[in-house]
C-alpha positions in Angstrom: 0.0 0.0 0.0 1.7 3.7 -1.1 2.1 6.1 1.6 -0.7 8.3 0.5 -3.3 5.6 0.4 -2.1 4.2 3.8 -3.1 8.0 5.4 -6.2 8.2 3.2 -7.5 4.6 4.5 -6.7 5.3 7.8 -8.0 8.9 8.3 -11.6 7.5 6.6 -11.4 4.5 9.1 -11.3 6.9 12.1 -13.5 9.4 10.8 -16.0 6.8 10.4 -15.8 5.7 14.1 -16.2 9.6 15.5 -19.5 9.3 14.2 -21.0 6.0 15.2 -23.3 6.0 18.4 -21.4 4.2 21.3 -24.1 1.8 21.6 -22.9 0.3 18.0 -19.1 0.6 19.0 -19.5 -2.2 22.1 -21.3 -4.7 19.9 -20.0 -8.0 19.6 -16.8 -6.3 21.2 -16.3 -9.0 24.0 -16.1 -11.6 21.8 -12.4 -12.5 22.1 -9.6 -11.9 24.5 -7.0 -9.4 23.2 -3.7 -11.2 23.6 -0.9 -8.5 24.9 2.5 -8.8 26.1 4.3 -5.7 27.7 7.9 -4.5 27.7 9.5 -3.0 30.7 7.4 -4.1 34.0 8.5 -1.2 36.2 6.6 1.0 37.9 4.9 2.8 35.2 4.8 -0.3 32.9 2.7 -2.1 36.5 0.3 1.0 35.7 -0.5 -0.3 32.6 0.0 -4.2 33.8 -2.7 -3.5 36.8 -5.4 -2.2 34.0 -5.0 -5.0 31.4 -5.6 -7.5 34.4 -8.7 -5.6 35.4 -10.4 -6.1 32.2 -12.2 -9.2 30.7 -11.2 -8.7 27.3 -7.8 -8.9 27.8 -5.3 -11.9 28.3 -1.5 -10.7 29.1 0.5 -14.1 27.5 3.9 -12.0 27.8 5.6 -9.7 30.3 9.5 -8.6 29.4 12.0 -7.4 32.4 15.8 -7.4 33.7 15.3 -6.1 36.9 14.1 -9.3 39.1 12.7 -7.0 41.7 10.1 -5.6 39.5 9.5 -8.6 38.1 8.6 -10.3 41.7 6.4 -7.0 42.1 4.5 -7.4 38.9 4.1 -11.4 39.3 2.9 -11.0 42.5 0.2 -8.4 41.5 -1.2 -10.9 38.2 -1.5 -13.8 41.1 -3.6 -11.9 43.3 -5.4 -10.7 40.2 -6.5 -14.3 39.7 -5.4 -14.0 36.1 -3.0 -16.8 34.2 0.6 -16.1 34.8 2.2 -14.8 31.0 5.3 -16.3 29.9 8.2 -14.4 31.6 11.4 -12.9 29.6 14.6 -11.9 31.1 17.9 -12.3 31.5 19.8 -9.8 29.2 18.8 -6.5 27.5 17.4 -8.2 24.2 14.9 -11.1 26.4 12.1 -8.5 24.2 13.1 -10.3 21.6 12.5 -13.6 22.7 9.1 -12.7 23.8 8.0 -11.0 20.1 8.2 -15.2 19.1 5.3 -15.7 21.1 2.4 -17.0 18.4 -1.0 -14.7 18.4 0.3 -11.5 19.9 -2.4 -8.6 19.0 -0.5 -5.5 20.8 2.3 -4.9 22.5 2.7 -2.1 25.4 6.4 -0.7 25.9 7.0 1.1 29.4 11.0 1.0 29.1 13.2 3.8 29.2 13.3 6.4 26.0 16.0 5.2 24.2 15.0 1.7 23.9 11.5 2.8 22.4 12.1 3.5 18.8 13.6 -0.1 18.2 11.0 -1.9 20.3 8.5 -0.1 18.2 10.3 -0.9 15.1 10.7 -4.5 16.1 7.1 -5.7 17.1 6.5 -4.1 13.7 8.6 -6.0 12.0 7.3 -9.1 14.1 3.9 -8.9 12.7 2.1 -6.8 15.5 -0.6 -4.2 14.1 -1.0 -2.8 17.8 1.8 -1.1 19.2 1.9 1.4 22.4 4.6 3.3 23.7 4.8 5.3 26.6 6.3 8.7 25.6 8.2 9.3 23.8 9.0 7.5 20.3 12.3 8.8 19.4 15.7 10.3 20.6 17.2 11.6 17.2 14.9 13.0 14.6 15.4 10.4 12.5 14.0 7.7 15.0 10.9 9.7 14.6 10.8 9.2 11.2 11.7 5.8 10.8 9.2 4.9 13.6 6.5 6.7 10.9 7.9 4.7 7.8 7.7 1.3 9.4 4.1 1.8 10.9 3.4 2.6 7.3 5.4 0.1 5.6 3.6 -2.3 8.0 0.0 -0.7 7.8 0.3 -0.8 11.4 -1.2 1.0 14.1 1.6 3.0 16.6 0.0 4.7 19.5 2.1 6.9 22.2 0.0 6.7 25.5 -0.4 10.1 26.3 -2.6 10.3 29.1 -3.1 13.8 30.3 -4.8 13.9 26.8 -7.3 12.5 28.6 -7.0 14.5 32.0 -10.6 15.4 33.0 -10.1 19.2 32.9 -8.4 18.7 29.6 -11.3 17.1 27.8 -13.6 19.6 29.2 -12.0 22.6 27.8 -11.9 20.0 24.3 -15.5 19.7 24.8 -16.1 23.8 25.2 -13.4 24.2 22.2 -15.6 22.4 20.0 -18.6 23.9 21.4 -16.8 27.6 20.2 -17.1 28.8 23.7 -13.6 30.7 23.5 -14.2 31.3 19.4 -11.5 31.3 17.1 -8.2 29.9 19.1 -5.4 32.4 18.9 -2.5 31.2 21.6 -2.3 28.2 23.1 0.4 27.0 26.4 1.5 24.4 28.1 4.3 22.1 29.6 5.7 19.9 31.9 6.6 21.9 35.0 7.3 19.3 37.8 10.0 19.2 40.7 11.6 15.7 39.6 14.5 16.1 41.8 13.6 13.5 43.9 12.6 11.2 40.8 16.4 12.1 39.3 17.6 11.1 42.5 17.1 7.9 44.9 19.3 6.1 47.5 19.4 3.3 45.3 16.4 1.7 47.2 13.2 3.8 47.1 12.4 4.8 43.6 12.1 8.4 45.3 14.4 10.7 47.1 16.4 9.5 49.8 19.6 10.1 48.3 21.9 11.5 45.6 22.3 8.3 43.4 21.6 7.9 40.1 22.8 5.9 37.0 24.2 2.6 38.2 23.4 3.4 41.5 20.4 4.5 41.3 17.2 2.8 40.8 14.0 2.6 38.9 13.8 6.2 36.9 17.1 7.4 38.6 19.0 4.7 37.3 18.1 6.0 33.7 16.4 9.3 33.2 19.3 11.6 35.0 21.6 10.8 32.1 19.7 12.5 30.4 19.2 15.8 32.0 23.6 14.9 32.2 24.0 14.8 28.5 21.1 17.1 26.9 19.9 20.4 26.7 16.2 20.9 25.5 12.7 20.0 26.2 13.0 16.5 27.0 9.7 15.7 27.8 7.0 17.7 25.6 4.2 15.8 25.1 2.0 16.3 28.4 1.8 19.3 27.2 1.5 19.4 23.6 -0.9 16.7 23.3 -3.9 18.1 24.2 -3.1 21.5 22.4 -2.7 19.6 19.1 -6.5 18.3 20.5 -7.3 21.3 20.8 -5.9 23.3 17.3 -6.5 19.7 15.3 -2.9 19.2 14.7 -2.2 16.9 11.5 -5.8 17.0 11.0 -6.3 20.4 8.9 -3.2 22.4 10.9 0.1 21.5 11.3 3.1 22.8 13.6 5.5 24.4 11.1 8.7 25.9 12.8 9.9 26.0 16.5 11.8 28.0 18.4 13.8 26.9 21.7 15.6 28.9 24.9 17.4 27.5 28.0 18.1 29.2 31.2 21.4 27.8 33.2 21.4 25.0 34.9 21.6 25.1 38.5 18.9 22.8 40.3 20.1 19.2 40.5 23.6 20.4 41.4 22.0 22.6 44.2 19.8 19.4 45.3 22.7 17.1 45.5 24.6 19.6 48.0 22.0 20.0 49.6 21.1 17.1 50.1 24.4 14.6 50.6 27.1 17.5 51.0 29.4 19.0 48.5 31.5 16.3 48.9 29.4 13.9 46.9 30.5 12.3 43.9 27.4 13.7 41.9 28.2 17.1 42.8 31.1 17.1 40.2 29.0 16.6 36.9 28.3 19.6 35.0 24.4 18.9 34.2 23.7 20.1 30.8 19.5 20.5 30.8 18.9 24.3 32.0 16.5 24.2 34.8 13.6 25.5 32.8 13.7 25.7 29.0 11.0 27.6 27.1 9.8 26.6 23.2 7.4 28.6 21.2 6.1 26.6 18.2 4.3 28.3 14.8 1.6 26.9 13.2 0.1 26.6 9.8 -3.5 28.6 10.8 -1.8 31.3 12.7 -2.1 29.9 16.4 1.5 30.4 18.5 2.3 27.6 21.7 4.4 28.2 24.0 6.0 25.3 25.8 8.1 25.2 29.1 9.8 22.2 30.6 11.0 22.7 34.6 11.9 20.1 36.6 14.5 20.6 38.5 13.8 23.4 40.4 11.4 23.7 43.6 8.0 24.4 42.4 4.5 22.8 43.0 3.1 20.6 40.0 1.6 22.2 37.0 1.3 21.8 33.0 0.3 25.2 33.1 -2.4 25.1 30.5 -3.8 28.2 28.7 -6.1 27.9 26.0 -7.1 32.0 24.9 -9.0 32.4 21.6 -11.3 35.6 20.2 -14.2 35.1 23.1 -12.0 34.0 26.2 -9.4 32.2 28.1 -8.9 29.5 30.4 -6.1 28.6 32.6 -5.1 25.9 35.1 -2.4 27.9 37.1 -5.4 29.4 38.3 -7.9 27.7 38.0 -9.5 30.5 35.9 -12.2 31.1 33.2 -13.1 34.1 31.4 -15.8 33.9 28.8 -17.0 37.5 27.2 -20.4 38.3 28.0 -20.8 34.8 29.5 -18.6 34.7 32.9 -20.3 37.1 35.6 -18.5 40.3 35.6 -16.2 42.1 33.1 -12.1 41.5 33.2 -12.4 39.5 36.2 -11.3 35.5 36.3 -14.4 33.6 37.4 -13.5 30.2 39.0 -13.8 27.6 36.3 -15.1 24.5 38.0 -18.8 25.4 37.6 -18.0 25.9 33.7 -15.9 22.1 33.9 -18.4 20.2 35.3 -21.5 21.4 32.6 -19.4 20.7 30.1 -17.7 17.5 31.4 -16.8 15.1 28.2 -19.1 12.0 27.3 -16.2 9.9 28.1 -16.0 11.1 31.4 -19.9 11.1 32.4 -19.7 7.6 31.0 -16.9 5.9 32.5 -15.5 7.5 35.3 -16.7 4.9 37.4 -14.5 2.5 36.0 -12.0 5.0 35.7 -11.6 5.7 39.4 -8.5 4.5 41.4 -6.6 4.3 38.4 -3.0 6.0 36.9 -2.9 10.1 37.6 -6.3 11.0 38.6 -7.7 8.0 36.7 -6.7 9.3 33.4 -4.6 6.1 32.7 -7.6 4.5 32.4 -8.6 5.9 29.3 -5.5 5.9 27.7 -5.2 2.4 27.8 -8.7 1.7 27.2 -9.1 3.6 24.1 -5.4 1.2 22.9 -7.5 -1.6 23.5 -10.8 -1.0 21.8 -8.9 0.3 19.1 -6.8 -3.1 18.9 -10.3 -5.0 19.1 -11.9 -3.7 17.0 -9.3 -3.5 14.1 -9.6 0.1 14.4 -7.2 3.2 13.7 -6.2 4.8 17.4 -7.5 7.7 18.2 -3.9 9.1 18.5 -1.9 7.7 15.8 2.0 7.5 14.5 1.8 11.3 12.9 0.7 12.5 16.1 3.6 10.8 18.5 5.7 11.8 16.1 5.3 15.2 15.7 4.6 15.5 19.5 7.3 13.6 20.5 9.9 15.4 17.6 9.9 18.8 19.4 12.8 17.2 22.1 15.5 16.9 19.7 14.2 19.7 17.3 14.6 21.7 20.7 17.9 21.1 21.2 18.9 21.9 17.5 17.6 25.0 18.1 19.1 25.9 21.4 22.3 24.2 20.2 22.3 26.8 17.1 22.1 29.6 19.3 18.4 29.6 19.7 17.7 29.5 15.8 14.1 29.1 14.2 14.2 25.2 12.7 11.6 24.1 10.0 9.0 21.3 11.9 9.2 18.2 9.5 6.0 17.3 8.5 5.5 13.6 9.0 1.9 13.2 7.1 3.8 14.6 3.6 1.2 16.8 3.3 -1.6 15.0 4.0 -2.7 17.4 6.8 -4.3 19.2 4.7 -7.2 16.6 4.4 -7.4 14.5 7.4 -10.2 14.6 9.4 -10.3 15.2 13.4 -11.0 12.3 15.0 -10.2 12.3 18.6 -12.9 11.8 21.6 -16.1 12.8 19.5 -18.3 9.8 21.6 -18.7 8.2 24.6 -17.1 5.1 23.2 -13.1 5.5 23.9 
């Protein structure tokens, strides 16, 4: 199948299921078990281990690990689940490999570190699997991201990042009021990932958090591989929370497209300062010279005239936020503080109106439908979905509603950021992944109840 008509089939295939009533979608949908095996049983690959186990469509036949203790953790949660213990791979590096022999796999979920994504992508695909997630993100170099997009299309497979706060209840509310025109035409759009990962980039080697001033070797769980990169990298390392739901929002690769990008860094002073700190200037850690300035700030063009701005800031004290702002011809809404202002619609002129009343009328159908089911799980239950809308999609031998064009370009801004700040903070060209296609694909995400 040629390129073009790979996009054309799969943008009609989705398009179709936006407009089907839910009640239609869940037909006949039980009637198999979806057979999954997951790389990388960690603690965030458990996450998605604990919700495949709590559904009845689902049989997990493979788990893949080198780290026993995680291993024993996940075993010991698919026993109490009652569930059929999958085959177990491990041993060395490559045991993924091993487990891709298995007969029958439909999809495959990889929670490993980022630099092992692009070639377990690349190799279920070449194994046969038509389901593929991965946790963000899909690429280091920008050519991962576009081999990643060639084989899913060589393979006419499905390649879905699991960006959850896509589905983050606030999030899909302010989708819902998008669609609805409630802030008109959208003009500027912001978000990022500002979190204090100190303690994540930093354990005693024991507790995945804090504790200590280990990392790498010593380390464990995301310390023993995420801090080398905030060692070895300057740029926004970790876009997507962010980005996802403001490509939702401005229907990016669906009739808009992000066309250049534009990084800054600050200087880099956090993790040093937390390691001193912390264990003394005497520690070992202390010495390295950590490359990732403490809060890095990317504003991105696109093709119908909106601007983004993106900040990533994790390593400097600061309380939790993506710092959302969605501001279009009619009004604005931000999470910072919890603010809405509608013209002529919130209750006084030029002053912020608390926005809870406006997110609970205009709650999405996914959320009135499922939050039941959804509560208790993965970051304010928005895991959940995530994972839920992978597996419907795999079941029904559907497109995902978030597909290869969209982890790539979401996931692309990391090393196009560094280009830029490497270049002295230089305006690069955004690659468009869909050749053009864009221009007639069809939005497509969360228009039901259904997933």
């Amino acid at each position: 199948m040629k390129r073009k008509e790979f996009l054309r089939k799969s943008s009609m295939a989705a398009a179709s299921l936006a407009v089907l009533p839910s009640a239609n979608l869940f037909a006949g949908s039980n009637d198999r078990l979806l057979r999954v095996v997951i790389m990388g049983v960690g603690l965030r690959g458990q996450d998605h281990l604990e919700l495949l186990l709590m559904r009845t469509d689902v049989e997990v036949i493979g788990i893949c690990d080198i780290d026993d203790r995680m291993l024993a953790s996940a075993k010991a949660a698919i026993t109490k689940s009652g569930k059929k213990m999958p085959q177990v791979f491990t041993g060395d590096k490559y045991a993924w490999k091993k487990m891709l022999e298995l007969k029958g796999i439909d999809a495959v979920i990889i929670a490993t570190p980022w630099e092992w994504h692009k070639e377990m992508i690349i190799g279920s695909l070449e194994a046969g699997i038509k389901y593929v997630g991965s946790e963000v993100v899909i690429g280091i170099t920008l050519q991962d991201h576009w081999d990643v997009v060639k084989a899913a299309e060589k393979y006419k497979a499905q390649v879905m990042m699991l960006e959850n706060v896509c589905y983050r209840r606030d999030v899909m509310a302010i989708l819902n009021m998008v669609r609805q025109g409630l802030f008109g035409e959208l003009i500027h759009l912001q978000g990022g990932y500002q979190h204090d990962l100190r303690e994540v980039k930093f354990n005693d080697g024991i507790k995945p958090y804090g504790g200590g001033c280990e990392m790498g070797e010593k380390g464990w769980s995301e310390a023993r591989w995420r801090t080398e990169h905030s060692v070895h990298r300057n740029g926004d390392i970790y876009p997507t929370h962010g980005i996802g739901p403001i490509a939702n929002y401005i229907n990016i690769n669906r009739g808009n497209r992000f066309t250049n990008l534009c990084s800054f860094s600050s200087k880099a002073r956090g993790l040093h300062n937390h390691i001193v700190n912390t264990c003394g200037p005497d520690h070992p850690n202390a010495k390295i010279n950590f490359k990732l300035g403490d809060v890095v700030t990317t504003s991105i063009g696109c093709a119908n005239g909106e601007t983004i701005l993106l900040q990533h800031d994790t390593n400097l004290p600061r309380p939790y936020s993506l710092g959302f702002r969605v501001q279009g011809t009619e009004g604005i809404w931000m999470d910072v503080n919890k603010g809405i202002y509608i013209e002529g619609k919130t209750a006084k002129p030029h002053v912020w109106e608390d926005a809870k009343s406006w997110l609970d009328k205009y709650d999405h159908p996914l959320w009135a439908r499922w939050s039941k089911e959804a509560a208790g799980s993965g970051h304010g239950g928005m895991d959940f979905y995530v994972v839920h809308a992978f597996i419907e999609s795999a079941k029904r031998n559907l497109p995902t509603p978030l597909d290869v064009y969209d982890a790539a370009a979401w996931s692309a801004i990391t090393p196009l950021s560094e280009q830029s700040i490497a270049m002295g903070n230089e305006t690069v060209e955004f690659p468009d992944f869909t050749g053009g296609q864009w221009m007639y694909r069809k939005p497509v995400f969360a228009f039901n109840d259904a997933y």
